[in-house]
Legacy VTK file of the C-alpha trace (Angstrom):
# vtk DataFile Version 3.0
C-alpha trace
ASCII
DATASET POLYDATA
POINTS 42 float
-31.973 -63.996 -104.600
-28.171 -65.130 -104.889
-29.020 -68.178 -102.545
-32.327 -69.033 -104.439
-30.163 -69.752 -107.543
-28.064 -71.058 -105.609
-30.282 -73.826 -104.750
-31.809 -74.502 -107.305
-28.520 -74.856 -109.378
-27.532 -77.435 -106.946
-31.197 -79.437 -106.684
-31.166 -79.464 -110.410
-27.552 -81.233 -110.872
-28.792 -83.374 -107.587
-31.752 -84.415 -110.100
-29.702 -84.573 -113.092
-26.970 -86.949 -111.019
-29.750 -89.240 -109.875
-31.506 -89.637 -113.320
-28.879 -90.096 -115.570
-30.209 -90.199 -118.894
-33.210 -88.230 -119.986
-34.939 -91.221 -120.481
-34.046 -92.322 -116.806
-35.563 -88.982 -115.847
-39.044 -89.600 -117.657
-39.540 -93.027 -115.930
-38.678 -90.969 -113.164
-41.385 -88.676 -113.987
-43.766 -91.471 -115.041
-43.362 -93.369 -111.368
-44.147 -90.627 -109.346
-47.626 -89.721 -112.019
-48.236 -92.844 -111.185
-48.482 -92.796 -107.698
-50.395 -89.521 -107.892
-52.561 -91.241 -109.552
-53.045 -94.030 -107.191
-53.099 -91.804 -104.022
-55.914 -90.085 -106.251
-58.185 -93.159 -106.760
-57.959 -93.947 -102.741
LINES 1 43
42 0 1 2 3 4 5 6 7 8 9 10 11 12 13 14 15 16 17 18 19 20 21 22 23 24 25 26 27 28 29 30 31 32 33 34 35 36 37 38 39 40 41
């Protein structure tokens, strides 16, 4: 249980990091909805 929070402790400030702004993160968000969504229509 320790190394599950553990992990995700560390992929969350790995996500945070990379996004930098909450509204960085919601393109982020957006992009990859997006290509759901094309992968979807194929």
């Amino acid at each position: 249980m320790k190394n599950l929070m553990t992990l995700l402790v560390v992929a969350t400030a790995l996500l945070l990091s990379a996004c930098n702004t909450v509204k960085g993160m919601g393109q982020d968000i957006q992009k990859a909805g997006e290509k759901i969504e094309g992968a979807a229509k194929k």
